[in-house]
C-alpha positions in Angstrom: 108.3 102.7 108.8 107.4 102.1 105.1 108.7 99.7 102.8 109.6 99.9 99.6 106.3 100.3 97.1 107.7 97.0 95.2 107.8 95.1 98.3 104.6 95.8 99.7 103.0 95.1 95.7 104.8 91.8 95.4 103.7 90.6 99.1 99.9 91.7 98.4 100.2 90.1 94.9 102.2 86.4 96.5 99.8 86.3 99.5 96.1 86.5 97.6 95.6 89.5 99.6 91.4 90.3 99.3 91.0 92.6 101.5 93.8 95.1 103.3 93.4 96.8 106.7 95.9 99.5 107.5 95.9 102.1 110.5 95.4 106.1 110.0 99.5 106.4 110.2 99.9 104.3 107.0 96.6 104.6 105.1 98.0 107.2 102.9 100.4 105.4 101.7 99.1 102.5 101.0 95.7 103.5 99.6 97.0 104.0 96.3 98.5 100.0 96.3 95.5 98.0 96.7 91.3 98.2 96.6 89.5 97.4 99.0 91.2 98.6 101.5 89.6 99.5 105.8 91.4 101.6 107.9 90.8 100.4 111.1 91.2 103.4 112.7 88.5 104.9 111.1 85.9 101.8 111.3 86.6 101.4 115.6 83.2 102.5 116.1 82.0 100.0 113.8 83.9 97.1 115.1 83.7 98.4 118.6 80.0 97.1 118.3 80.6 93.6 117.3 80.4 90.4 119.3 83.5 89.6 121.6 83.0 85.9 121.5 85.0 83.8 118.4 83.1 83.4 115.5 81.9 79.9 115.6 84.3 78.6 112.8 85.9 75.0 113.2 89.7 75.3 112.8 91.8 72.3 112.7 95.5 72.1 113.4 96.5 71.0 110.2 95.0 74.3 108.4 96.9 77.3 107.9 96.8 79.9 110.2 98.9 83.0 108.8 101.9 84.0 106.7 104.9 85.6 107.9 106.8 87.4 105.7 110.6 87.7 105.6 113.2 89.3 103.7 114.7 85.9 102.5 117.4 85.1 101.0 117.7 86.4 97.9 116.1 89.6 98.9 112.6 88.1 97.4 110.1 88.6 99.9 110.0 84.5 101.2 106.2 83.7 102.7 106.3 81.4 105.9 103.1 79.2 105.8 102.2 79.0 109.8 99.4 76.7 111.0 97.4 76.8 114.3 99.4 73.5 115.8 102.9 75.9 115.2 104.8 76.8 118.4 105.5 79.6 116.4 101.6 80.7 116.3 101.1 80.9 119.9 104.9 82.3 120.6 104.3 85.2 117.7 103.0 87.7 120.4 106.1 87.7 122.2 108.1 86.8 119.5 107.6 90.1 117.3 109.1 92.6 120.0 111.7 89.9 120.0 112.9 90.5 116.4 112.3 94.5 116.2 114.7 94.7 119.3 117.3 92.4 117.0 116.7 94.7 114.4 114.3 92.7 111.6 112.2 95.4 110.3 110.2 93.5 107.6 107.8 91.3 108.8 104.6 90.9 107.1 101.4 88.3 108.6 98.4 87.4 107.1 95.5 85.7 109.0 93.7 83.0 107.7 90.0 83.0 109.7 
């Protein structure tokens, strides 16, 4: 599924969005939106060789862990500032089948690391 171009530029824009990693079925169209930009996909080798053990970064409940996106109110794009602590952090795994099967199709999550 894509979204609308002036979604996906307003969410990149609202969010500080540095960096953007996309998969092979939606780097075309998103390559033209934002620079740099990974398809994952494409780098697997590359990240296949890295360390499986957590990066040794202190992360305290209080800091932010991601940003959901949701459709809002107003049709704006609304950010959703979610921190480690969150019931909803740990829950978002089984939460996100959850929604698609309700029928929410925009959902948008950045990581904080």
């Amino acid at each position: 599924m894509h979204y609308p171009e002036e979604r996906i530029r307003f969410i990149l824009a609202d969010a500080g969005i540095r960096l953007l990693l996309t998969q092979s079925d939606s780097h075309a169209y998103v390559q033209h939106l934002f620079d740099p930009l990974i398809n994952v996909d494409e780098a697997a080798p590359v990240i296949g060789q890295q360390p499986l053990s957590r990066p040794p970064i202190a992360v305290t409940p209080s800091e932010l862990a991601y940003m959901m996106y949701t459709s809002g109110t107003t049709g704006t794009p609304k950010g959703v500032l979610i921190s480690p602590s969150s019931r909803c952090a740990s829950y978002l795994p089984a939460l996100l089948p959850v929604l698609a099967a309700l029928g929410y199709r925009s959902i948008s999550i950045k990581y904080f690391f």
